[in-house]
C-alpha positions as a Markdown table, in Angstrom:
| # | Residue | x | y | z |
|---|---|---|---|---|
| 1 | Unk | -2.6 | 9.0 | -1.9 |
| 2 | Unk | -1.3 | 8.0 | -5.2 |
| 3 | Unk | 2.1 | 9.9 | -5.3 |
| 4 | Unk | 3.1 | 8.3 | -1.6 |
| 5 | Unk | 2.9 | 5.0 | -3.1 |
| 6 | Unk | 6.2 | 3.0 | -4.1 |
| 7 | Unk | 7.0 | 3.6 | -7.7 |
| 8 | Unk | 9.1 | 2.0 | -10.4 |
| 9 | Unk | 10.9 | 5.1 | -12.1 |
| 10 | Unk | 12.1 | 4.4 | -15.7 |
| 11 | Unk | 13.7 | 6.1 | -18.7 |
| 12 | Unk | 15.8 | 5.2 | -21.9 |
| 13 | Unk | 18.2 | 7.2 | -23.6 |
| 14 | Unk | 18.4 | 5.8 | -27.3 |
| 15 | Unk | 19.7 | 5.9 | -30.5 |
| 16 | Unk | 16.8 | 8.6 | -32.0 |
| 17 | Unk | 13.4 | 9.5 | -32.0 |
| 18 | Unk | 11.7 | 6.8 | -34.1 |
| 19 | Unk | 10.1 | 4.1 | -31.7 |
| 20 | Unk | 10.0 | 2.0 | -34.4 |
| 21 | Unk | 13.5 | 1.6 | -35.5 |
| 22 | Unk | 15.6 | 2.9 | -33.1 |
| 23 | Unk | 17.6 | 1.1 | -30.1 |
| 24 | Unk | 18.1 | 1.3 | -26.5 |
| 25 | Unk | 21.4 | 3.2 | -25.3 |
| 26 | Unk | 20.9 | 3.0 | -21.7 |
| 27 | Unk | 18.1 | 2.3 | -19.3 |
| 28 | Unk | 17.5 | 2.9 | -16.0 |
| 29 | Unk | 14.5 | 1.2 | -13.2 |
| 30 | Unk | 14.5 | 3.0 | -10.3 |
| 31 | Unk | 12.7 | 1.7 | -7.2 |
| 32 | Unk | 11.6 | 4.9 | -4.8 |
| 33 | Unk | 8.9 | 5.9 | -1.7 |
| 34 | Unk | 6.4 | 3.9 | -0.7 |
| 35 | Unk | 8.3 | 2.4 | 2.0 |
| 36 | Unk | 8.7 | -0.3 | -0.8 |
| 37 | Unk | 11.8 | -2.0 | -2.0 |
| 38 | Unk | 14.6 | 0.7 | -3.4 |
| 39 | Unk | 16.3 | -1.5 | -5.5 |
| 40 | Unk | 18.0 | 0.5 | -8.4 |
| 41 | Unk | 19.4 | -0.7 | -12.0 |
| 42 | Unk | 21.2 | 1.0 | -14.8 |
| 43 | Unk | 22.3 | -0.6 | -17.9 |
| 44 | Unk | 24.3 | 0.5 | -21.0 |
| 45 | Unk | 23.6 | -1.2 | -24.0 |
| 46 | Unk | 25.8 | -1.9 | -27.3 |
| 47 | Unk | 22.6 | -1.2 | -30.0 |
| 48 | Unk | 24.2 | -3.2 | -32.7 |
| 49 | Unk | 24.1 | 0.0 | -34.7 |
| 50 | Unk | 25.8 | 3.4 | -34.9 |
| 51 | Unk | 24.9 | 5.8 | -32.7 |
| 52 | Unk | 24.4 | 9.3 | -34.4 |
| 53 | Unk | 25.8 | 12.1 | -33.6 |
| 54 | Unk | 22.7 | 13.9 | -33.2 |
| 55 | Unk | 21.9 | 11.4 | -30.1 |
| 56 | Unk | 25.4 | 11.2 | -28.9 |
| 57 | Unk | 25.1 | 15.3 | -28.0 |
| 58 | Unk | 22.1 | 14.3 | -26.3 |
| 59 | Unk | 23.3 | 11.4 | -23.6 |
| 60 | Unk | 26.7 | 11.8 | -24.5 |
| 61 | Unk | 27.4 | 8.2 | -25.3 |
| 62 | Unk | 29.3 | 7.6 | -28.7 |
| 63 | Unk | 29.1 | 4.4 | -31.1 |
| 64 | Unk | 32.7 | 2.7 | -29.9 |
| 65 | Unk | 32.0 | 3.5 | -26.0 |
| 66 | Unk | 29.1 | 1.7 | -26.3 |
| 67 | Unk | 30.5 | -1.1 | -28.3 |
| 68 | Unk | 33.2 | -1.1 | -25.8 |
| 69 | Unk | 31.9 | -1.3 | -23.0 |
| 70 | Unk | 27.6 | -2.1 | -23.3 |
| 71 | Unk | 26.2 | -5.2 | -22.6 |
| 72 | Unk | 24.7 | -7.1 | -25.3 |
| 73 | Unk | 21.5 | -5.1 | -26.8 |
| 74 | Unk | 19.4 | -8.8 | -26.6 |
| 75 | Unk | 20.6 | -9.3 | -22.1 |
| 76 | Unk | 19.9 | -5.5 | -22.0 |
| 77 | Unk | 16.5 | -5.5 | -23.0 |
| 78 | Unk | 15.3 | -8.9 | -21.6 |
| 79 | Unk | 16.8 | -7.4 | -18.1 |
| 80 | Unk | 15.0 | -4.0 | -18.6 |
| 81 | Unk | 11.7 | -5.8 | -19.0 |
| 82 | Unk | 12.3 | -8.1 | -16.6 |
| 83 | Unk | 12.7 | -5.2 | -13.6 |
| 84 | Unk | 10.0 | -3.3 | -14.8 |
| 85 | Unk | 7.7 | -6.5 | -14.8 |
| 86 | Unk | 9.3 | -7.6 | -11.1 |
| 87 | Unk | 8.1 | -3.9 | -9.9 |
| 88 | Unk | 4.4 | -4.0 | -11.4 |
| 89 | Unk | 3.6 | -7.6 | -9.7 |
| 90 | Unk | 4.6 | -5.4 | -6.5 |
| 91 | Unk | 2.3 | -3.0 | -7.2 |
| 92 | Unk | 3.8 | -0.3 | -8.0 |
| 93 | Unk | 3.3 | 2.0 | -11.2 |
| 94 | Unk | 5.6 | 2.7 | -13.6 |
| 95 | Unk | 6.8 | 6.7 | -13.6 |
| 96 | Unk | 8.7 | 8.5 | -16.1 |
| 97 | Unk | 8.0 | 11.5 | -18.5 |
| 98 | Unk | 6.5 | 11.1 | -21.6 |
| 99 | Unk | 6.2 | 7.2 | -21.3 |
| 100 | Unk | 4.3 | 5.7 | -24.7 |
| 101 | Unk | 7.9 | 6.8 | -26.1 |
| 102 | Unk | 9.4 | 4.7 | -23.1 |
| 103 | Unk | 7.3 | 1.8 | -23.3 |
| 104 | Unk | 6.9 | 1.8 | -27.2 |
| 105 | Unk | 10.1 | 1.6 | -27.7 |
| 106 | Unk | 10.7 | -1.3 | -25.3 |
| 107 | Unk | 7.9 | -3.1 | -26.8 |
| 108 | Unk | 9.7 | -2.9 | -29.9 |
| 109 | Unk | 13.1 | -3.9 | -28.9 |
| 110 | Unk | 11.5 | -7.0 | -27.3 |
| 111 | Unk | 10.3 | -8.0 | -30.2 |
| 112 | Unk | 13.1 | -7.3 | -31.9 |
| 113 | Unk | 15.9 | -9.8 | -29.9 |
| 114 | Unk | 12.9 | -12.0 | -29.7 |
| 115 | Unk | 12.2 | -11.9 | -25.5 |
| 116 | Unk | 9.1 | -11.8 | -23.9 |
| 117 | Unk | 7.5 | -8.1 | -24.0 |
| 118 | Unk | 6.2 | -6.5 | -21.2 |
| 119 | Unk | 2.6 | -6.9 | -21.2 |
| 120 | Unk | 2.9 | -10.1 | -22.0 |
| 121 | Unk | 5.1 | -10.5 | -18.5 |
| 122 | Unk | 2.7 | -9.6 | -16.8 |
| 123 | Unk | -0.4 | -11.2 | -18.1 |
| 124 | Unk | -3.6 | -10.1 | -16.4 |
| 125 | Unk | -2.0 | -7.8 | -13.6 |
| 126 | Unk | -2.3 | -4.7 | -14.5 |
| 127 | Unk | -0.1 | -2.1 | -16.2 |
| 128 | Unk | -0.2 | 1.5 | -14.0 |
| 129 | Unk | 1.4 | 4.4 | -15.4 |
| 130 | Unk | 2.3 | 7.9 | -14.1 |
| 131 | Unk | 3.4 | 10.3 | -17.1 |
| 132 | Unk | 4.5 | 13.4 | -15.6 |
| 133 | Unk | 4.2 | 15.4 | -19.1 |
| 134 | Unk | 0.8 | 14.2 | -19.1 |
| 135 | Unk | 0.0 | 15.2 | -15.6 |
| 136 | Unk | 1.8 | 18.5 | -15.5 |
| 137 | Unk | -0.4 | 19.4 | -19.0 |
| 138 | Unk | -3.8 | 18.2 | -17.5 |
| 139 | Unk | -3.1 | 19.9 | -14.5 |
| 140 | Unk | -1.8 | 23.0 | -15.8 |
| 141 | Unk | -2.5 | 23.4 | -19.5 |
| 142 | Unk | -1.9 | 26.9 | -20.3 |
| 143 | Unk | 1.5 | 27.5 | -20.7 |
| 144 | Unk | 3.8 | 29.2 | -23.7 |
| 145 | Unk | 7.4 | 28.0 | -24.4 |
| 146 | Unk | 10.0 | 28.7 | -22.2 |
| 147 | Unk | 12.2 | 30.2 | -25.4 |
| 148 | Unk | 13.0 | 29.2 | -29.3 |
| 149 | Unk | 15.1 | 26.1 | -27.4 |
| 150 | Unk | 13.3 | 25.8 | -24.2 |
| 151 | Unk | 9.8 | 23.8 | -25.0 |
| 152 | Unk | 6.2 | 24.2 | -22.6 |
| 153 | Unk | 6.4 | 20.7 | -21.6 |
| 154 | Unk | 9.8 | 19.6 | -21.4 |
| 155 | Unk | 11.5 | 18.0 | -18.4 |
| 156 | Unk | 13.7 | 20.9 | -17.5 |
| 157 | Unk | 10.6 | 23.3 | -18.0 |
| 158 | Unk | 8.4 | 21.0 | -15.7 |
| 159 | Unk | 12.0 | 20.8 | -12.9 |
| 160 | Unk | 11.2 | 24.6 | -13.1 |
| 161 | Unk | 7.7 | 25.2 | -12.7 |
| 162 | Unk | 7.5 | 22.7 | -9.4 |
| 163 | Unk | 10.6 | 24.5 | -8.4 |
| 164 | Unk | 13.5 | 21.4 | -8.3 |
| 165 | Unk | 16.8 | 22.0 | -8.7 |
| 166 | Unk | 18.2 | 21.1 | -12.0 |
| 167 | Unk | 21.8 | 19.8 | -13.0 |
| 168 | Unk | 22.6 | 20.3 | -17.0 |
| 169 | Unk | 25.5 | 18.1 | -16.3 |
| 170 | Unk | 23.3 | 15.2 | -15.4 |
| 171 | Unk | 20.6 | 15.9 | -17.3 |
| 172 | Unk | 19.7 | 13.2 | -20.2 |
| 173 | Unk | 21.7 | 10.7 | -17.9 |
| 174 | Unk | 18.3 | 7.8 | -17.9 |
| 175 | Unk | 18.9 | 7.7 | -14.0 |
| 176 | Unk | 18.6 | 11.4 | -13.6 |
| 177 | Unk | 15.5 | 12.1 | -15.6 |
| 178 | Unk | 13.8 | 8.9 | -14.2 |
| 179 | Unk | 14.1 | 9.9 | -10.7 |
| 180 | Unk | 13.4 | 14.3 | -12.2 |
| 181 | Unk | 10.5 | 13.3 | -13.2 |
| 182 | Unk | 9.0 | 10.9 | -10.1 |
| 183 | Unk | 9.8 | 14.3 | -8.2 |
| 184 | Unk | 7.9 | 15.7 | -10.4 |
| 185 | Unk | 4.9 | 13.4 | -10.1 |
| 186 | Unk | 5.0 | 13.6 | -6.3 |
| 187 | Unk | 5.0 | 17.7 | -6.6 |
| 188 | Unk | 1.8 | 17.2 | -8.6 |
| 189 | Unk | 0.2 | 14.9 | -6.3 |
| 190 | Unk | 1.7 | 16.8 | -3.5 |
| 191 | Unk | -0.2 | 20.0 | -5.2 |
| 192 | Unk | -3.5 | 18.1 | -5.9 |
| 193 | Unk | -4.0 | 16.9 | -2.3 |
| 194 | Unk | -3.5 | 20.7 | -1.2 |
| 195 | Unk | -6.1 | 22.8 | -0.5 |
| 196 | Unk | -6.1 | 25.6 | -3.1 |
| 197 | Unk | -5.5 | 28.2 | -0.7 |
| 198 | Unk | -2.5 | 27.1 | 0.2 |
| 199 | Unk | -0.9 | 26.6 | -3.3 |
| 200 | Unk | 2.3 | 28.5 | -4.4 |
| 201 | Unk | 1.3 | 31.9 | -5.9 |
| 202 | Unk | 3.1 | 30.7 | -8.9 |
| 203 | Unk | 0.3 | 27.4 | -9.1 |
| 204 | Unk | -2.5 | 29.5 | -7.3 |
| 205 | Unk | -2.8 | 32.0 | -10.3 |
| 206 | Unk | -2.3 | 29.7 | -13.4 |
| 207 | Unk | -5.0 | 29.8 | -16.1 |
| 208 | Unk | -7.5 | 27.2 | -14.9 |
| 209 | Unk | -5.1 | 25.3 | -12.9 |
| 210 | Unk | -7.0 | 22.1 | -12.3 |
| 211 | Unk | -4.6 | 19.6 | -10.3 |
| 212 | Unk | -7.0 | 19.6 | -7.9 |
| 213 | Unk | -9.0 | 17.1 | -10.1 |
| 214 | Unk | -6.5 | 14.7 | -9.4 |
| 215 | Unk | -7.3 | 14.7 | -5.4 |
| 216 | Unk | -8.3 | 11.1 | -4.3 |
| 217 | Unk | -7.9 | 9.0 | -7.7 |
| 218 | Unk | -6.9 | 5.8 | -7.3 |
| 219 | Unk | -3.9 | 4.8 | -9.5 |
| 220 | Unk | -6.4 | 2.7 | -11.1 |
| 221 | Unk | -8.7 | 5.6 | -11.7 |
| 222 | Unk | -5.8 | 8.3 | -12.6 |
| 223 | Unk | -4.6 | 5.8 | -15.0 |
| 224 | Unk | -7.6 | 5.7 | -16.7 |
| 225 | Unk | -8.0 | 9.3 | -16.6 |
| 226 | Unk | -4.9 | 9.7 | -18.4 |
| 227 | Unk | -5.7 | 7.6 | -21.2 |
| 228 | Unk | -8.5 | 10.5 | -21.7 |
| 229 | Unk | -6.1 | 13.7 | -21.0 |
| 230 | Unk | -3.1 | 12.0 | -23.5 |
| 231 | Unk | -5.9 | 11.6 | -26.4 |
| 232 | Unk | -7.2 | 15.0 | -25.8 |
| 233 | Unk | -3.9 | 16.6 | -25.7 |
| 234 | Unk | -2.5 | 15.0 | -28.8 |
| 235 | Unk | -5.6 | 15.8 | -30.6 |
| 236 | Unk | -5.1 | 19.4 | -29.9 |
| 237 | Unk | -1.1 | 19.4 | -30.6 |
| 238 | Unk | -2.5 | 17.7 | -34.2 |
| 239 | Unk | -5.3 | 20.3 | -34.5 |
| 240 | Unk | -2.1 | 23.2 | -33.6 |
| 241 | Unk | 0.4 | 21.3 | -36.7 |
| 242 | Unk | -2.5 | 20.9 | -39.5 |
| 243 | Unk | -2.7 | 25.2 | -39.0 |
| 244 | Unk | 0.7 | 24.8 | -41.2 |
| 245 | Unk | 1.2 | 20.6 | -41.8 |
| 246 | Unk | -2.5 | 19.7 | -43.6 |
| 247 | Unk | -1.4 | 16.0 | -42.9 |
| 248 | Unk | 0.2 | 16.4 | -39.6 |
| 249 | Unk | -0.8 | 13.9 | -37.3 |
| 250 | Unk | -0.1 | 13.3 | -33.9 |
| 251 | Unk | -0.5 | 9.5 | -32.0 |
| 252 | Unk | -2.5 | 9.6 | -29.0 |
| 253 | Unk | -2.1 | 6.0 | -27.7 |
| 254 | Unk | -1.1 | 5.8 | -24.2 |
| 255 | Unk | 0.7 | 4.7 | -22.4 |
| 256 | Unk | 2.1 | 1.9 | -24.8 |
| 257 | Unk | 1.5 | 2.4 | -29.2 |
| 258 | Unk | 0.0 | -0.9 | -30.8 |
| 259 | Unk | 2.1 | -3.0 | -33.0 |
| 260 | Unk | 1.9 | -1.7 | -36.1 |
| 261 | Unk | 1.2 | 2.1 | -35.7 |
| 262 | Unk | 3.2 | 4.3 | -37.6 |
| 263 | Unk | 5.9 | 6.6 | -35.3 |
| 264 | Unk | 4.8 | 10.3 | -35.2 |
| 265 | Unk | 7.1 | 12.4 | -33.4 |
| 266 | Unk | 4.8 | 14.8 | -30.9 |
C-alpha cells in the first residue's frame, strides 16, 4: 500500500512566495516508515539576502541570525538536493504539502549557486511525489474556509480534518510541517484502503468524498494521477479568481514548474 512505503519528507521555509526569486531559509529531509532508512537532516541557510519581515513572522528566523549562524546558501542547497536525490534512488517518494512550491523553488536555487538540480541527479529514475494538499483536495473537494485567516486547504486545516494534534509553537518549523504533512498522507492512504463503512462520521458524510479512488494505486500510478487532479484543481481556483481578476491565472504544473514559467501565487 502506497502510504506504508518508506518516504522522504521535505519542506523549505524561505525568504517569500515568489519561486523565482526568492531563497532557501531552512530545509528539512526527513526519512520515515517503510521499515526504510530514518535518517533525518535539517539545515539553516544564510540566503545572501535580507530576510523580510513578512517571512521572519512566518518561521521566525531574522536576516542577522541567519547570517550568523546559516551555512552558506551555495553547501545548503547542493546538500538539500543531494538527500533528496540519495532518498529517490532508494525508492522512496518524496512527501510534503504543496510540493511544485518545494521543488520549484529548489530547482531554482540550484541553478542559481550553479549545482546539479535535482532531476538532473537523478537521471532516468524516476521522480515520485506525494502532495498532501493535492491528495486531501482530490479526496475530499468540497470544503469552505475554516475563517477569514484559516484557509480550506492549509496545513493546519488538513492537521484538523484527519484529526492530528497540532503545535502553533512548532508550526512553520520545515521539520514540523514535513513530518505534519507525511501524517497526513498516511491518514489519507490509511482512509482510502478502508472500507467506507468504517470511515469516521466526519469522512463518511463529506460531499462526494472519493479517497476511496485512491485504494490500490501504485505510487507510480497515484503519481500520475496527480498530475491530472493538480491541473484540474488549479484550473478551477483560476476559473474562481477570473470571477473578480479577468487575468488571473493560476499554474498547474506539478510537481516541479518548467524553467521559464512565470511564478503565480495559488
Amino acid at each position: 500500500m502506497w502510504h506504508k512505503t518508506s518516504l522522504a519528507a521535505f519542506d523549505l521555509e524561505t525568504t517569500g512566495i515568489d519561486v523565482e526569486q526568492d531563497r532557501i531559509v531552512t530545509a528539512a529531509v526527513l526519512g520515515l516508515g517503510g521499515g526504510g532508512t530514518t535518517d533525518s537532516y535539517e539545515w539553516l541557510a544564510n540566503p545572501g539576502i535580507e530576510i523580510p519581515a513578512e517571512a521572519t513572522a512566518v518561521h521566525h528566523i531574522t536576516t542577522e541570525h541567519a547570517r550568523q549562524h546559516g551555512e552558506k546558501a551555495h553547501d545548503v542547497v547542493d546538500q538539500v538536493a543531494e538527500a533528496l536525490a540519495v532518498r529517490v534512488r532508494l525508492g522512496d517518494p518524496i512527501v510534503g504539502h504543496n510540493v511544485p512550491y518545494d521543488l520549484t523553488l529548489l530547482d531554482r536555487e540550484c541553478r542559481r549557486h550553479g549545482v546539479e538540480p535535482l532531476l538532473d541527479r537523478l537521471g532516468e529514475i524516476p521522480l515520485r511525489v506525494l502532495d498532501s494538499r493535492v491528495l486531501d483536495q482530490y479526496g475530499l473537494p468540497f470544503r469552505k474556509r475554516v475563517s477569514e485567516t484559516q484557509g480550506a486547504r492549509q496545513l493546519i486545516t488538513l492537521a484538523q480534518v484527519y484529526e492530528l494534534p497540532w503545535d502553533e509553537t512548532a508550526a512553520h518549523g520545515c521539520s514540523y510541517d514535513a513530518l505534519m504533512a507525511a501524517r497526513i498522507v498516511y491518514r489519507i492512504g490509511t482512509l482510502a484502503h478502508t472500507p467506507r463503512m468504517d470511515w469516521p462520521e466526519r469522512i463518511k458524510h463529506h460531499r462526494k468524498a472519493q479517497v476511496h479512488h485512491m485504494n490500490g494505486l501504485t505510487l507510480d500510478e497515484l503519481h500520475a494521477a496527480q498530475i491530472e487532479w493538480a491541473a484540474e484543481q488549479a484550473a478551477g481556483l483560476q476559473t474562481h479568481f477570473r470571477k473578480t481578476d479577468p487575468a488571473a491565472v493560476v499554474d498547474g504544473s506539478w510537481p516541479l514548474r518548467p524553467v521559464g514559467d512565470s511564478c503565480v501565487s495559488s
